[in-house]
C-alpha positions in Angstrom: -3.4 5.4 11.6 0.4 5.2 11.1 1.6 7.9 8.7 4.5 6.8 6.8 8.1 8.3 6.4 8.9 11.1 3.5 10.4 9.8 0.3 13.2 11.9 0.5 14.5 11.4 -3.1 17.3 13.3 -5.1 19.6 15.1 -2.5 20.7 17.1 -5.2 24.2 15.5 -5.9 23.8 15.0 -9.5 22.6 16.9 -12.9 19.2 17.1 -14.4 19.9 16.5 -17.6 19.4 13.1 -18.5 22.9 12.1 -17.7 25.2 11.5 -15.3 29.1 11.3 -14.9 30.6 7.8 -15.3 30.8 6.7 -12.0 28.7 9.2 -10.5 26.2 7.6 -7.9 22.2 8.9 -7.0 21.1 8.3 -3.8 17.8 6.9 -2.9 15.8 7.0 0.5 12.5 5.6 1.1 10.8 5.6 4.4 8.1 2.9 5.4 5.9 1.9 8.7 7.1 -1.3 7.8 9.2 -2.5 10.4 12.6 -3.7 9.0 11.5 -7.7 8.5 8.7 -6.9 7.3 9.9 -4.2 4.4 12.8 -7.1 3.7 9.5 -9.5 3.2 7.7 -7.2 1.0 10.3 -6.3 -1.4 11.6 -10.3 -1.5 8.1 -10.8 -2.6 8.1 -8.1 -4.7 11.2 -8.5 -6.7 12.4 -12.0 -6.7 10.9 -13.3 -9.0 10.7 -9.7 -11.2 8.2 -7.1 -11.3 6.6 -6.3 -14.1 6.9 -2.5 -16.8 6.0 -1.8 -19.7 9.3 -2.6 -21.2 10.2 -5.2 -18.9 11.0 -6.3 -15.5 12.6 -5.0 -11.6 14.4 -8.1 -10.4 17.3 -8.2 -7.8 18.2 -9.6 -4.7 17.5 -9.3 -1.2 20.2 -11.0 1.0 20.4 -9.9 5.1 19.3 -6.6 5.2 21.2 -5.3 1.6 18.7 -5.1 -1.3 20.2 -5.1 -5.1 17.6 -4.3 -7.6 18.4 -3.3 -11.5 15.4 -2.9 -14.0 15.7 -5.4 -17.3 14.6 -3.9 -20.8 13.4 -6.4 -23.4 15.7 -6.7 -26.5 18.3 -4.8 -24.7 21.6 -5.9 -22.8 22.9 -2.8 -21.4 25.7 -3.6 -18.9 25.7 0.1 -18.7 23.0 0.6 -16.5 22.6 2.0 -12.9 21.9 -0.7 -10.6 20.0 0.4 -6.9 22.1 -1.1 -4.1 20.6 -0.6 -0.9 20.5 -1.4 2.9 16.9 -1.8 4.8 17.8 -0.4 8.7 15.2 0.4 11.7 13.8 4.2 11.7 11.7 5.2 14.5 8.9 3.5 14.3 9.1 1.8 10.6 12.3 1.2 8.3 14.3 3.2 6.3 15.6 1.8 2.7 18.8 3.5 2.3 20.9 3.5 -1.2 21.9 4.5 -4.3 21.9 3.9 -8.3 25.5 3.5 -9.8 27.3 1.3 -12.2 28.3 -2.2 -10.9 31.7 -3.0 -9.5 32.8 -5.1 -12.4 31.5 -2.6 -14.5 33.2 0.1 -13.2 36.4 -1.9 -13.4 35.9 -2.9 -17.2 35.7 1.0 -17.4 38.3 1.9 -15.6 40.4 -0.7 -17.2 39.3 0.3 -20.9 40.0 3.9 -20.1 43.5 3.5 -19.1 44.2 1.3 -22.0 43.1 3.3 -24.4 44.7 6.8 -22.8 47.8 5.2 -22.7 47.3 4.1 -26.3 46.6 7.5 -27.1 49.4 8.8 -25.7 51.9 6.7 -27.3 50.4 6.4 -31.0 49.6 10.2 -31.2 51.0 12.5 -28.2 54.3 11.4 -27.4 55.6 11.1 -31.2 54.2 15.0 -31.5 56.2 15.5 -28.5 59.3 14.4 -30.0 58.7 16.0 -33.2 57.7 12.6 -34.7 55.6 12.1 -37.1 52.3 10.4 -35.0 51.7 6.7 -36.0 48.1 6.0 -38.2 47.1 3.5 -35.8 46.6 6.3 -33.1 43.9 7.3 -34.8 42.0 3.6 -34.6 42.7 4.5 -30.6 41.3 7.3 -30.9 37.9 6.1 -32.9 38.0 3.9 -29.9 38.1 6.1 -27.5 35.2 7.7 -29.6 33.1 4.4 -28.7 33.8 4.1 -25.1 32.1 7.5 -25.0 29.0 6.8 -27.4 28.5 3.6 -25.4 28.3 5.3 -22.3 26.5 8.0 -23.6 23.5 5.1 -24.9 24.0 3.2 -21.7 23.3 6.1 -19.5 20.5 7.4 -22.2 18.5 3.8 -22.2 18.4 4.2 -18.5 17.5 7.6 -17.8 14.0 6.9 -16.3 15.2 3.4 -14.1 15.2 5.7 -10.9 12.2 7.1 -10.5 11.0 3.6 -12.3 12.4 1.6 -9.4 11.4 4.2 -6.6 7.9 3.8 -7.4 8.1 0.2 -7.4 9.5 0.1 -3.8 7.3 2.6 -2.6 4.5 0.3 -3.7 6.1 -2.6 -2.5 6.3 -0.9 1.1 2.7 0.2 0.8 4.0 3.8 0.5 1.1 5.5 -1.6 3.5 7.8 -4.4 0.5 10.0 -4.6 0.4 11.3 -1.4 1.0 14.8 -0.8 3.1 13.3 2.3 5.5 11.4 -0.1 6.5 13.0 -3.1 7.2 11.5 -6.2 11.3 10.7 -6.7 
């Protein structure tokens, strides 16, 4: 029969540690012997309406040939996570999903945003009176507790979603009928 493509996984562009860098992104690849309508079809049927875990659900959207998928924890609301945005393109005889896990756009602009607030903020209440030879103004130090939870929350945001890669590989390699066992695919 039809032997299906490597799970290529991590290329090796970020850390093992549990984290990741802010806008850091992990790429994903997963090869089927689907051809490209039908891998769209299986992971529409798959994820639309949210697949199952333990502590909650894959959901995302297919649309064209881009696939958007996040995983959803119970209890939690962490706008922090690493989504999987992805493109499903023709490979030899199957398909090739294509993507990577990274923060959302508006995310990534709320960061960004935040960040330079509170660095100029910094700057003015604490660093530029120093400068001067000024004495610093108190309130730099409520920037500066802020700038403390900026970090913590990005440090749970990250930690929360530590295992939604390998979470959401497996669930596409099932939904392509990719058996994660296989000595032929390794696990991501």
């Amino acid at each position: 029969g039809k032997r299906p493509c490597v799970f290529q996984g991590d290329t090796g562009h970020a850390p093992r540690t549990g984290h990741t860098m802010i806008f850091q992104r992990r790429p994903l690849r997963i090869c089927s012997h689907l051809t490209p309508a039908q891998a769209l079809t299986a992971l529409e049927q798959a994820f639309s309406s949210g697949a199952l875990t333990p502590d909650g659900f894959i959901q995302g959207r297919i649309s064209g040939s881009h696939v958007q998928l996040a995983h959803h924890r119970r209890g939690t609301r962490n706008s922090l996570k690493r989504h999987f945005r992805g493109q499903v393109q023709a490979s030899g005889n199957g398909s090739l999903l294509s993507g990577h896990f990274g923060l959302s756009w508006r995310t990534r602009i709320w960061l960004a945003a935040a960040a330079t607030i509170l660095l100029a903020g910094l700057y003015l209440s604490l660093l530029a009176p120093l400068l001067q030879g000024k004495t610093p103004d108190p309130d730099g130090l409520i920037v500066l507790a802020l700038v403390a939870y900026l970090g913590t929350m990005l440090r749970v945001g990250s930690t929360l979603g530590r295992h939604d890669r390998e979470l959401i590989g497996k669930r596409i390699q099932r939904a392509l009928a990719i058996d994660p066992m296989s000595p032929d695919n390794p696990a991501p």
